[in-house]
C-alpha positions, 0 to 999 in steps of 0.5 A: 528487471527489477524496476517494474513498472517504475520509470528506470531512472525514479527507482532508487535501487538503480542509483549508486550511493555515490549518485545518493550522496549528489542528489540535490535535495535529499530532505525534499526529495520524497522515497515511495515505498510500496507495500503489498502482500502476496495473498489468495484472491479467489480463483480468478485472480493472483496472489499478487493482486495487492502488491501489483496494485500498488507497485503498479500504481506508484510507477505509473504516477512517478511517470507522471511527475515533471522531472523538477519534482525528486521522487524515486521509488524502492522495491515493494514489500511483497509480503504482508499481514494477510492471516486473515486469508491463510487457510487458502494456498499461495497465502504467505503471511508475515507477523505483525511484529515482523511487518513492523520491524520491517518497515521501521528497519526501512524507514531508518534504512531511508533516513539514514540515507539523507532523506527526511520524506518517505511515502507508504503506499500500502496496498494490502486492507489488512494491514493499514494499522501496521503502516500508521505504527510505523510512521507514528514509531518513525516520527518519535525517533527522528524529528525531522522525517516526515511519514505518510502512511497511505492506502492505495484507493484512498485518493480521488479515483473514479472506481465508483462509477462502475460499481453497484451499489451491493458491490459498494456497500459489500465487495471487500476482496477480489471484486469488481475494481480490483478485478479490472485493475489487474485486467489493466495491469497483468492481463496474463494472470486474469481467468474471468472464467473462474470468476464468481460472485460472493458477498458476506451476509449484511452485519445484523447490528445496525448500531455496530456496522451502520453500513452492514459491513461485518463489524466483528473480526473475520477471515476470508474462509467465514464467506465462503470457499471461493476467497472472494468477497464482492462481484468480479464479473462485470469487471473490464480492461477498460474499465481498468485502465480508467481506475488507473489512471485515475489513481496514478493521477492522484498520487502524482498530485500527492507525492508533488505536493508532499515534495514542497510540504513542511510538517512541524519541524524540530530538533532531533530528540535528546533522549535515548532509544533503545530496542527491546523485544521488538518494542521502541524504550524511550530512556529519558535523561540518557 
């Protein structure tokens, strides 16, 4: 079934619009939206690994939450931005006018619905500036919705611990913590014996990148042919279900506390919108 990993009765596809229009708090009640992309992710690993991520992840912290907290999941994205790995087959990339779009038409379609909280968990590291567009178009349009664009990983999780310093500093794609989460999650789709390490040369101006990191615009395919950047090959199932947890911990601390928020509340705006081109025309005085 189509709930995934997501507790059956927190995913909203489930519901009616009948059972919609009862819920109790439809402004409190937070809408999680995960966002992935389906990308190559070296040899080792599929080219889901980002939308697994962060589906997985929001199931395991809506199954988490006390029952007095309303959250629900949708469906995730599955495609993302991800030019940046496209010379490598099974990569499928969308436009970032088209990502937008489709996240803006979301987000509306979630309003729309009676809900005034939604909470992007984005999966995929090519397209965070994507998800914070939106949520900045979103808040310009409805003065009473509050957006977080989030990053699966930025939250309190205990990744670190088992990784190098090189891979800390270096690893960006298919490494050692991605590797063991999907370990945890779809151990099926894992052949570690494919697995190979490959880092991208240190940046050489310490002024542009401080940490080494590359600094310029890249594509996967500039670091070699494998897809990988970082270390996968210490990486465990054990190790993979401590991150997940971890993880899934922190995110039902999250979606708790963004049930209860208030955020800069006002009135709806009196001015006009319109769509053009793909892009938001404010028309003052209409």
């Amino acid at each position: 079934m189509i709930h995934g990993f997501n507790p059956p009765q927190r995913f909203l596809p489930y519901l009616s619009w009948t059972e919609i229009t009862q819920l109790p708090d439809r402004e409190n009640t937070v809408i999680v939206l995960p966002t992935g992309a389906t990308e190559q992710h070296g040899p080792h690993l599929p080219c889901a690994v980002d939308t697994l991520i962060c589906a997985g992840v929001v199931g395991h912290a809506l199954a988490r939450l006390p029952d007095h907290v309303p959250a629900f999941a949708l469906s995730p994205i599955t495609y993302g931005k991800s030019e940046e790995h496209l010379h490598f087959p099974g990569t499928i990339t969308l436009s970032g006018e088209t990502l937008l779009a489709t996240i803006n038409e979301v987000g509306e379609s979630v309003y729309r619905a009676g809900f005034r909280k939604l909470l992007i968990v984005n999966g995929h590291g090519g397209q965070p500036q994507v998800m914070e567009m939106s949520a900045r178009e979103l808040r310009l349009r409805h003065g009473d919705f509050i957006v977080v664009p989030g990053f699966t990983w930025r939250v309190p999780n205990v990744a670190s611990q088992y990784l190098s310093e090189k891979e800390k500093k270096l690893a960006m794609h298919a490494g050692h913590a991605e590797t063991a989460i999907i370990m945890a999650l779809a151990p099926e789709t894992v052949h570690m014996e494919r697995a190979v390490a490959n880092y991208p040369p240190v940046f050489p101006s310490t002024i542009l990148s401080p940490d080494g990191r590359p600094a310029c615009a890249w594509s996967a395919r500039d670091f070699g042919e494998s897809g990988i950047i970082g270390d996968p090959l210490g990486a465990t199932p054990e190790q993979g279900h401590v991150i997940l947890e971890s993880l899934a911990k922190s995110w039902a601390q999250a979606i708790t506390e963004l049930h209860t928020l208030e955020w800069a509340p006002r009135e709806q705006d009196t001015w006009g919108k319109s769509h053009q081109n793909g892009y938001i025309q404010n028309t003052f005085g209409e």
